[in-house]
DRENGUMI-943010 format. One record per residue: residue in one letter; x, y, z of N, C-alpha, C, O in turn. Coordinates in steps of 0.05 Angstrom, whole numbers. Atoms other than C-alpha are relative to their C-alpha. Last residue first. Layout:
REC,aa,n.xx,n.yy,n.zz,ca.xx,ca.yy,ca.zz,c.xx,c.yy,c.zz,o.xx,o.yy,o.zz
REC,A,X,Y,Z,X,Y,Z,X,Y,Z,X,Y,Z
...
This chain:
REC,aa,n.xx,n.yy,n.zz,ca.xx,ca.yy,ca.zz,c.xx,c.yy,c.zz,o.xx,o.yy,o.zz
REC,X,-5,35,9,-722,-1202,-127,12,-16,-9,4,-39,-9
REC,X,-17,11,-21,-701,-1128,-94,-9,-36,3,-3,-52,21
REC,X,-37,-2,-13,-693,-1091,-155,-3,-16,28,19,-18,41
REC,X,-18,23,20,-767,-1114,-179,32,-7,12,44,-27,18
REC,X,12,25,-6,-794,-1076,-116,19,-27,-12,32,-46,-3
REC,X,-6,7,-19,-753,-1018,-127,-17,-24,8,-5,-33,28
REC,X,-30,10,11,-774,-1012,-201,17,-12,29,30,-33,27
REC,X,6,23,21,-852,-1015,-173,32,-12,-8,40,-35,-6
REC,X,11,18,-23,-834,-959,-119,3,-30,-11,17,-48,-1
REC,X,-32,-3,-3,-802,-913,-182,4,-31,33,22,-46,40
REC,X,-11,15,14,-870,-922,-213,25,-5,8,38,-21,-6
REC,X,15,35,1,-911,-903,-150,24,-11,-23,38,-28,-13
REC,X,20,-1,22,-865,-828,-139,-11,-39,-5,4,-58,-3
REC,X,23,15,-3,-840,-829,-77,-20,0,-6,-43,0,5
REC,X,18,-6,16,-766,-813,-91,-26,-13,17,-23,-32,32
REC,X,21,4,-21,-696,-818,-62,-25,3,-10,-21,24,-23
REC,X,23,-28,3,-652,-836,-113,-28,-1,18,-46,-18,20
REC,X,31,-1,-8,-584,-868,-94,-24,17,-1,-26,39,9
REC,X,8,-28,-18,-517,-862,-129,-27,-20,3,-35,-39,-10
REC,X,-8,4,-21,-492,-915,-185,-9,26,14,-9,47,1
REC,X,-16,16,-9,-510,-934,-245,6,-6,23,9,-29,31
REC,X,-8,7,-29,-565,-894,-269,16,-32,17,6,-52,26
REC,X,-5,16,-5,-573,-870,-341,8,-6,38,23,8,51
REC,X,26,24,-18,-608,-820,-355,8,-26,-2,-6,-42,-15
REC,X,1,20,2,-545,-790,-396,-27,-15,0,-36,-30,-17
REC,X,-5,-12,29,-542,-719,-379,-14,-18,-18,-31,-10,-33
REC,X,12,-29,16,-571,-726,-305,6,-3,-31,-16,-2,-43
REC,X,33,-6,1,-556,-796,-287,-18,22,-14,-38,22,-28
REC,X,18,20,6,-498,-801,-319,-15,-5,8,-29,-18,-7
REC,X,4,-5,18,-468,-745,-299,-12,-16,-22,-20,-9,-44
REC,X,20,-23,1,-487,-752,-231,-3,8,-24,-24,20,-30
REC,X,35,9,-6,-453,-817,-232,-13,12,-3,-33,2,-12
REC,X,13,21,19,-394,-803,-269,-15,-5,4,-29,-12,-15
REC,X,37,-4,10,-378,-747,-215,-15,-6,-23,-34,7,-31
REC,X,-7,7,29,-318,-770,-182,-18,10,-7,-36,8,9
REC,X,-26,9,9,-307,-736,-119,12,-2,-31,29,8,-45
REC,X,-8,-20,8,-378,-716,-109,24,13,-15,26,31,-31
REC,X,-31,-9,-10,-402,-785,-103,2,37,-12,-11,46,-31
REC,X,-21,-5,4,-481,-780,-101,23,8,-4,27,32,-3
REC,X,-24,3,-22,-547,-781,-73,23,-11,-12,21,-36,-9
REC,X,-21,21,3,-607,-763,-123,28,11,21,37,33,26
REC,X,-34,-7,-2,-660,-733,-87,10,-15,-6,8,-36,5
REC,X,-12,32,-3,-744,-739,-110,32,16,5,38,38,-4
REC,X,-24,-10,17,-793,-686,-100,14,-29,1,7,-50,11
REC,X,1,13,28,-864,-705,-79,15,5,-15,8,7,-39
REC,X,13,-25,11,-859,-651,-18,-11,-22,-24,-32,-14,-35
REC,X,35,-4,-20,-864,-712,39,-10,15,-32,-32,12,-42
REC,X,23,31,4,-802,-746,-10,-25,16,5,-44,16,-12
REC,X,-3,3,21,-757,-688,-3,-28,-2,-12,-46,11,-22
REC,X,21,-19,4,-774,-678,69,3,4,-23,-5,27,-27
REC,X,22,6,-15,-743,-746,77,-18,19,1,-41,12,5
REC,X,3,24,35,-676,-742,23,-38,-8,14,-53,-21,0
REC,X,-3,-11,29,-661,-685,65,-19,-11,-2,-42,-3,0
REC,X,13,-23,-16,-666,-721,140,-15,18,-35,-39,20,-41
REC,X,16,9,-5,-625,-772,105,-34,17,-2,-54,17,-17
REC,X,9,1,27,-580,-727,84,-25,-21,1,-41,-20,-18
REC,X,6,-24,10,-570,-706,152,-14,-1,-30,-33,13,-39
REC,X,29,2,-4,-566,-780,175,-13,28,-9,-37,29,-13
REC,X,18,8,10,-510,-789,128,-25,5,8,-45,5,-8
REC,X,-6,34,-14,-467,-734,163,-25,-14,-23,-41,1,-35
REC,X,27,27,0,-475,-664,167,20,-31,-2,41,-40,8
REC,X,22,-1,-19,-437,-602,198,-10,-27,-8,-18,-42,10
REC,X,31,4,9,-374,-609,147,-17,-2,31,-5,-11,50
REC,X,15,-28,10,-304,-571,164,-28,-10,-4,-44,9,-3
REC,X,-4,-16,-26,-269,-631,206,-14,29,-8,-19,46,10
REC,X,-14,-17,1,-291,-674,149,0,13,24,-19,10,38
REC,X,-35,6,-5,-313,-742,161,27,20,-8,51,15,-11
REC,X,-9,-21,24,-381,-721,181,32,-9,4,48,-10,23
REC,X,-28,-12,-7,-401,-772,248,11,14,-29,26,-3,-39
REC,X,-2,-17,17,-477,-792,241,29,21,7,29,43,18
REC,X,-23,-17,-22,-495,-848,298,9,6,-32,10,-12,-48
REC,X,-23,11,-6,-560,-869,280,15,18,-10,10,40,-20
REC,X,-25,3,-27,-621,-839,298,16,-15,2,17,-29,23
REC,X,8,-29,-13,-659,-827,233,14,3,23,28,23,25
REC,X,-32,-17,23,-638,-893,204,4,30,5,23,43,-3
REC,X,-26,7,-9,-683,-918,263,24,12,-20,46,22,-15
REC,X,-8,-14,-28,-742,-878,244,26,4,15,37,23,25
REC,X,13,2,-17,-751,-906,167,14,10,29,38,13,29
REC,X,-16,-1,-19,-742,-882,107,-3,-5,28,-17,12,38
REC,X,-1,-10,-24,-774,-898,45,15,2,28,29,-18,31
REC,X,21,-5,-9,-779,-901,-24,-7,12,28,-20,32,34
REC,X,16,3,-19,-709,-917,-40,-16,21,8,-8,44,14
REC,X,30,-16,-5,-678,-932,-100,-5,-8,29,-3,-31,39
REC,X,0,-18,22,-602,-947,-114,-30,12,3,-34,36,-1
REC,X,20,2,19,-581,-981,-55,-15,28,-19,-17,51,-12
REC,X,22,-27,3,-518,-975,-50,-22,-26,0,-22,-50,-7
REC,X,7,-10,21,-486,-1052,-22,-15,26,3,-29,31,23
REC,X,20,-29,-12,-447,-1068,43,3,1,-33,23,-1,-47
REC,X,18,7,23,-392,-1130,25,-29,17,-6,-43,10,-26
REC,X,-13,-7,24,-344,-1094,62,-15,-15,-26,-11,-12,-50
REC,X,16,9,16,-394,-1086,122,22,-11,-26,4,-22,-38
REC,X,-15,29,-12,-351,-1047,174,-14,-17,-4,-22,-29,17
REC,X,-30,2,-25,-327,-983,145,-3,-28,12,16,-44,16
REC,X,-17,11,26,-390,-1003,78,27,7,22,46,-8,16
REC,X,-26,-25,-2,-439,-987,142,22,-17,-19,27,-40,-14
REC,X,-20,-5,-25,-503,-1019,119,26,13,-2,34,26,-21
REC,X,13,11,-17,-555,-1024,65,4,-7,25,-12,-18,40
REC,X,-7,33,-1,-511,-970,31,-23,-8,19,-35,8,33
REC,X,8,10,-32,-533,-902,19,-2,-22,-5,-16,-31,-23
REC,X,22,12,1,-493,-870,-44,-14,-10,25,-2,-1,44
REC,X,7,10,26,-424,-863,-68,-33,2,2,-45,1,-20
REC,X,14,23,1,-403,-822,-9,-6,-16,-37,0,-6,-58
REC,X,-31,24,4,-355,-763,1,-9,-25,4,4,-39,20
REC,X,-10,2,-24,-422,-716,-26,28,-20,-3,38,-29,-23
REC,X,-35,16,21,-451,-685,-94,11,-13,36,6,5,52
REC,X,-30,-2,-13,-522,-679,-68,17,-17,-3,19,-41,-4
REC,X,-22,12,-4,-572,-676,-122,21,10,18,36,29,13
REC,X,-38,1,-14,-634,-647,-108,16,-19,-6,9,-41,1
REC,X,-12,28,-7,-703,-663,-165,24,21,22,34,40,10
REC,X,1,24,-1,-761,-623,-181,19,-21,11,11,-43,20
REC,X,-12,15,17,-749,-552,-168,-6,-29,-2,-3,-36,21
REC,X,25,19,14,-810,-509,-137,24,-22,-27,17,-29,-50
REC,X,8,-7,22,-765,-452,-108,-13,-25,-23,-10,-24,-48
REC,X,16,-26,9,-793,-472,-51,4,16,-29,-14,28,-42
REC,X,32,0,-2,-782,-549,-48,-12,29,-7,-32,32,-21
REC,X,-4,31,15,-700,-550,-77,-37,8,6,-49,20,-11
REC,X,-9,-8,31,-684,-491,-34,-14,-8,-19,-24,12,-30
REC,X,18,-23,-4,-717,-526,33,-2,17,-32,-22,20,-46
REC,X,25,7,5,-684,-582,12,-17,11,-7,-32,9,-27
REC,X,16,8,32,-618,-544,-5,-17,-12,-3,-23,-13,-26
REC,X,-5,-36,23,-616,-510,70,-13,-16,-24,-37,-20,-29
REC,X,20,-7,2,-626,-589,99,-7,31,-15,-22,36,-34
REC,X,8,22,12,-559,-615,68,-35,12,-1,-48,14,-22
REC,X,4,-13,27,-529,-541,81,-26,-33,-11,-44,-30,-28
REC,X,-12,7,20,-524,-552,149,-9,-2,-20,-34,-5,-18
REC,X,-21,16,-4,-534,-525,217,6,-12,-19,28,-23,-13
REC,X,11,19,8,-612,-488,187,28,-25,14,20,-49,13
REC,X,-21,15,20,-583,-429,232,-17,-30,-11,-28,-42,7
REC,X,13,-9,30,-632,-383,264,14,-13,-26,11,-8,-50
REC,X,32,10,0,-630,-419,332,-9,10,-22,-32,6,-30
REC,X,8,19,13,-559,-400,320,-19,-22,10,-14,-45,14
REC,X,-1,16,-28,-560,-334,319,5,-27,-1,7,-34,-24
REC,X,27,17,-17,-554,-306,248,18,-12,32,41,-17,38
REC,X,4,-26,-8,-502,-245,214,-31,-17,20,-50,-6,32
REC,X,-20,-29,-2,-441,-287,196,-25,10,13,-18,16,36
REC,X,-13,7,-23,-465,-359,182,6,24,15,15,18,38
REC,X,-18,-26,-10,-506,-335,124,6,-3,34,-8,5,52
REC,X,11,-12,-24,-528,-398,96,23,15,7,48,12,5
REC,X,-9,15,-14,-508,-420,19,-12,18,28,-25,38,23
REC,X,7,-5,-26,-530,-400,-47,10,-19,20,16,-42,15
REC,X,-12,19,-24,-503,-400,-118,-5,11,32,6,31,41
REC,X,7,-11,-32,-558,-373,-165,23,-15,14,19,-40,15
REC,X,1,22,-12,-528,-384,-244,-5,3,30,16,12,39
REC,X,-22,-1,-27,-553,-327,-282,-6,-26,25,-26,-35,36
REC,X,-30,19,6,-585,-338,-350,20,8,21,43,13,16
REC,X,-29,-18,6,-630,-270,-337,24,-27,-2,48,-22,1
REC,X,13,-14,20,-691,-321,-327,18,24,-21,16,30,-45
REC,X,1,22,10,-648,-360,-266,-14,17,-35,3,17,-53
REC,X,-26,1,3,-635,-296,-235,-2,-22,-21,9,-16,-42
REC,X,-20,-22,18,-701,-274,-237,28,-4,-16,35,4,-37
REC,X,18,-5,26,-735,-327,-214,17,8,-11,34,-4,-25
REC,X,-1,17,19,-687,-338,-163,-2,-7,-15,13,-22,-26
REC,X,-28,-3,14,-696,-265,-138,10,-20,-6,32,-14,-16
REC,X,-8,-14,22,-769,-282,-137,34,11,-14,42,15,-37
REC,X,17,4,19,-769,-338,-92,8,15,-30,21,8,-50
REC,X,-14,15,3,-724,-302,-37,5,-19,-29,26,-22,-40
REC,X,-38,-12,16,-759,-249,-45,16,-11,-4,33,-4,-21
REC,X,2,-7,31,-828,-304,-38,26,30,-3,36,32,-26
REC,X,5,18,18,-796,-323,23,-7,7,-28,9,9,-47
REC,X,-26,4,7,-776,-268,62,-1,-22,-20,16,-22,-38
REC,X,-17,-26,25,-849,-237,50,32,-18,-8,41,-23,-31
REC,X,13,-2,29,-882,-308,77,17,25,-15,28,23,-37
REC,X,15,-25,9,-831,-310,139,-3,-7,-28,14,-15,-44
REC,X,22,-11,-16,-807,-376,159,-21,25,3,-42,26,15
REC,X,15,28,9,-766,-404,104,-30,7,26,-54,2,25
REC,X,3,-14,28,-723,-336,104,-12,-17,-7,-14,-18,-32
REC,X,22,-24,1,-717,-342,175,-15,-3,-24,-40,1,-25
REC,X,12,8,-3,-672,-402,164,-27,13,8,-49,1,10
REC,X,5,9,-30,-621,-367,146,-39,-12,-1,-57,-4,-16
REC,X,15,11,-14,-600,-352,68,1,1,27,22,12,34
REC,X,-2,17,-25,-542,-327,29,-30,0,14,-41,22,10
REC,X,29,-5,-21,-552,-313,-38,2,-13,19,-2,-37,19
REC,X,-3,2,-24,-493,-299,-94,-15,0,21,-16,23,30
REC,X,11,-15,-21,-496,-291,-163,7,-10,28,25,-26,27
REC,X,17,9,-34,-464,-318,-218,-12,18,9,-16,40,-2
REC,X,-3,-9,-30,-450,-311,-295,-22,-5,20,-45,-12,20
REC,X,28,10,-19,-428,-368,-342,10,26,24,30,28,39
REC,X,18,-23,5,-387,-346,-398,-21,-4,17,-44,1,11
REC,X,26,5,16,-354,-420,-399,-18,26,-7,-36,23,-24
REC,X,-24,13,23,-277,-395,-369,-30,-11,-19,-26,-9,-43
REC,X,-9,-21,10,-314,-343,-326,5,-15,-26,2,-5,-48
REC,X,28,-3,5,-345,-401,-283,-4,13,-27,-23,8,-42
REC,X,10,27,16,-280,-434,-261,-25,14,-22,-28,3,-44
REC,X,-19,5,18,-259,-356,-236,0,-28,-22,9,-26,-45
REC,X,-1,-22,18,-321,-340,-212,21,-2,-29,20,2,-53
REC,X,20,3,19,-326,-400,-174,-4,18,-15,-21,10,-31
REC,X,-12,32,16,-257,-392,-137,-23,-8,-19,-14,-18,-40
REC,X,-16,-8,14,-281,-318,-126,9,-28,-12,14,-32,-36
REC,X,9,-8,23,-342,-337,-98,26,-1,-14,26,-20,-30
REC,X,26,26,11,-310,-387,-49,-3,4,-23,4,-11,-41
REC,X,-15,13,15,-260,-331,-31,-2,-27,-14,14,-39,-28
REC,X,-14,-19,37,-304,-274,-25,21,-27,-6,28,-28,-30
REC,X,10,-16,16,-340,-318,28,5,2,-30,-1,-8,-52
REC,X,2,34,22,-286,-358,60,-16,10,-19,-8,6,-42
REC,X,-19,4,24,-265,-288,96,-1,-14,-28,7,-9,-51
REC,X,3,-29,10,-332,-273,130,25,-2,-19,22,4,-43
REC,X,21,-8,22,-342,-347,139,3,15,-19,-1,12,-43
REC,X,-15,9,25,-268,-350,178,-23,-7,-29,-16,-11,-53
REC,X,-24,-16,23,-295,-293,214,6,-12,-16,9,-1,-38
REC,X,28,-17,10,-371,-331,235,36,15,-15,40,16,-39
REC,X,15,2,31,-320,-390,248,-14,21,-10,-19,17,-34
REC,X,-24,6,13,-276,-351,306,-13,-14,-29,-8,-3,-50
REC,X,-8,-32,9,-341,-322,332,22,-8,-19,20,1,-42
REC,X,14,-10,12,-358,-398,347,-6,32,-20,-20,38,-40
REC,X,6,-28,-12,-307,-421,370,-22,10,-16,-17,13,-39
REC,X,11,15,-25,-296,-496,349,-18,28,14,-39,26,26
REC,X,32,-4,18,-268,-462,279,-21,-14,20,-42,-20,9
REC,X,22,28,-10,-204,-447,313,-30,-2,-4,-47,12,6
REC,X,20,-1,-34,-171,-398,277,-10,-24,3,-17,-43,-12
REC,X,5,24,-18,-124,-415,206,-14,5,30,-4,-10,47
REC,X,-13,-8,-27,-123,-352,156,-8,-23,22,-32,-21,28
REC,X,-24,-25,10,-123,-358,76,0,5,44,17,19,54
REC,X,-35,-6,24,-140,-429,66,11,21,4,35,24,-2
REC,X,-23,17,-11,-190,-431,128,21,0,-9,43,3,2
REC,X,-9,-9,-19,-240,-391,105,32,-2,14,50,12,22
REC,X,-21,-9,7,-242,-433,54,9,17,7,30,24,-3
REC,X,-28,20,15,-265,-486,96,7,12,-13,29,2,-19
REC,X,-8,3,-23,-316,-437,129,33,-11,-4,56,-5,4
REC,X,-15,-15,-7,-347,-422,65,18,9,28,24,32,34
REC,X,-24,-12,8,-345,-477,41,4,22,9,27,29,13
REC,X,-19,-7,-36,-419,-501,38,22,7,-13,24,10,-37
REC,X,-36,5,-14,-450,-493,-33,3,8,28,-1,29,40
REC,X,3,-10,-23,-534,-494,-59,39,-9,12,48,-32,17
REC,X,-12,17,-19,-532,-491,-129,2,8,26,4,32,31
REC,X,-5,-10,-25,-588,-476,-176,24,-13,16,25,-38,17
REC,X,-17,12,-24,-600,-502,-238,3,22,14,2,45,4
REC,X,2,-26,-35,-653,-492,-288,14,-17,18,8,-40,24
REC,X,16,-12,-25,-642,-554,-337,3,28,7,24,40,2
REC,X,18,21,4,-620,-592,-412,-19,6,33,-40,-7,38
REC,X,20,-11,23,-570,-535,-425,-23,-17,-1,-36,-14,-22
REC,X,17,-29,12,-556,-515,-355,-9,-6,-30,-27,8,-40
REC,X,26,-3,-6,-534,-589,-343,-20,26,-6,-43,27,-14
REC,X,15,29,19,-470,-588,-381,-26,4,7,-40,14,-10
REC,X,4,-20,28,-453,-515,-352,-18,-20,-18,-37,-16,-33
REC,X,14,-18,0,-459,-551,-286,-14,15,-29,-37,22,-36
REC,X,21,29,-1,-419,-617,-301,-22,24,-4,-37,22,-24
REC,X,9,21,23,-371,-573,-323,-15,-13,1,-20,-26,-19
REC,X,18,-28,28,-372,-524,-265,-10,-14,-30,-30,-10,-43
REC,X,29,-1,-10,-365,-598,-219,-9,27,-15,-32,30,-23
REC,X,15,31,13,-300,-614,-254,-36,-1,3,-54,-12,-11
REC,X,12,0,32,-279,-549,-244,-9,-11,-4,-27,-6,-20
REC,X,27,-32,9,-293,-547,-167,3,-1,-28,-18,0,-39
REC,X,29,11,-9,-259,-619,-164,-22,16,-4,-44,12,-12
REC,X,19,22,11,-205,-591,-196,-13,-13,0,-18,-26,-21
REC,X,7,-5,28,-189,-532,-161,-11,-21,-15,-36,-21,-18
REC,X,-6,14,24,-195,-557,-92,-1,12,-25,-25,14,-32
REC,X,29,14,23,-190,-504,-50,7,-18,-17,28,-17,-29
REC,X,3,-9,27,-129,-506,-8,-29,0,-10,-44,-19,-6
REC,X,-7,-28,-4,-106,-511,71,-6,14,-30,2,37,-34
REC,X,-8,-12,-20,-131,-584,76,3,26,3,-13,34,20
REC,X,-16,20,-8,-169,-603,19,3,23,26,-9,43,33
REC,X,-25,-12,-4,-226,-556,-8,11,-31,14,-3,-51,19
REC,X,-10,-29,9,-292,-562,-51,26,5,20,36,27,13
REC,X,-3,14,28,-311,-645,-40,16,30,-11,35,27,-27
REC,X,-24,25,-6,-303,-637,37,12,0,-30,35,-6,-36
REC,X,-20,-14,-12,-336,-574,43,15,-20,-7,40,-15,-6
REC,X,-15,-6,-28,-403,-602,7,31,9,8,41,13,-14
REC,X,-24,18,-2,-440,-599,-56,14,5,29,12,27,41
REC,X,-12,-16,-17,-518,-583,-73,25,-16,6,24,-41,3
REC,X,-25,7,-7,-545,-580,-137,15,0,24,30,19,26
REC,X,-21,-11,-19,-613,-557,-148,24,-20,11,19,-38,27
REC,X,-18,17,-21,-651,-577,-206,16,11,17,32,26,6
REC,X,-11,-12,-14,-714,-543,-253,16,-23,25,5,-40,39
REC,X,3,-3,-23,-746,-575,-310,28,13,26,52,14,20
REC,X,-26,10,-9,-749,-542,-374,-1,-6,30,-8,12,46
């Protein structure tokens, strides 16, 4: 069975002062769907943004986010517990720092309590532990976290659910004719330093973040699919389906090179 890590963002899991409920069910459903045809893993932001629903600080502060973490936390899990409950699906909980990719012991525990969890029919949801790191020990956003995720525990493919459809061949704000493209092979320098503005006031990343992803993806010989989070016809139709309509797959496997070729005569 191959193995997938899921990762979704702050924007797609809460609105203004609420969790989304139905975007988070919509996305346990897609989950439960995929557990019977993979090993899944999810890697979730949020907990800052739901932080936020039950007490408002200035999240610019830095101490002031590490609390609204420590709140968003239990109230993340608990909103996934409660979607989760309703399929018989149980969780866990694994926060991370970027340590834990740097030390060989922290790594394989890391490793093995995935194993495990995953082997015991437990769904891993992980995210970075904002609360107890510096931040020279912080990965800054979850996009790169679930690579790392995604390459060590030895999964084959990332999907990030995001507030995109996909990576256009330009900016679709001031393009309107701006197409996905649906495969790409490679990435190059300049897409790497352009200007990456997150259009949530709670998210750290940005396209070039996922970029960044979708780039040590590739080095490992993994591939990332990149799409909407919102809706999630695409992911479910890539994954359940194999069909691919819409989203972008990062890959740099030779046959997927060849389809990208054709796709652009």
């Amino acid at each position: 069975m191959k193995r997938i890590v899921f990762k979704v963002g702050s924007s797609v899991l809460t609105e203004t002062t609420n969790i989304a409920n139905e975007r988070m069910l919509n996305l346990v459903s897609l989950i439960v769907e995929a557990r019977k045809k993979y090993e899944v893993i999810l890697v979730s932001s949020g907990a800052v943004a739901a932080g936020y629903t039950a007490v408002q600080l200035n999240r610019s502060i830095p101490e002031s986010k590490k609390v609204l973490a420590s709140v968003g936390q239990s109230v993340l899990m608990s909103s996934y517990k409660n979607k989760f409950d309703i399929f018989d699906v149980t969780i866990s909980q694994i926060l991370l720092t970027e340590e834990d990719f740097d030390s060989r012991v922290h790594t394989e525990i890391f490793q093995d309590i995935i194993d495990r969890t995953l082997r015991n029919d437990i769904l891993p949801i992980v995210n970075e532990n904002d609360i107890s790191t510096t931040p020279d020990q912080l990965f800054g956003d979850n996009d790169q976290l679930s690579a790392h995720v995604a390459y060590y525990t030895g999964a084959d493919m990332l999907i990030i659910l995001s507030d995109i459809d996909g990576y256009y061949d330009s900016n679709p704000k001031d393009n309107p004719k701006a197409q996905i493209k649906k495969i790409v092979t490679q990435i190059k320098e300049e897409e790497l330093n352009q200007e990456h503005t997150p259009n949530s006031k709670f998210a750290t990343g940005g396209i070039v973040t996922k970029l960044k992803a979708a780039q040590y993806i590739m080095s490992k010989n993994r591939e990332m699919f990149l799409c909407n989070g919102f809706d999630l016809t695409s992911a479910r139709e890539f994954l359940i389906d194999g069909v691919h309509n819409k989203g972008t797959l990062f890959t740099s496997k030779q046959e997927k090179k060849e389809e990208e070729k054709k796709g652009k005569k």
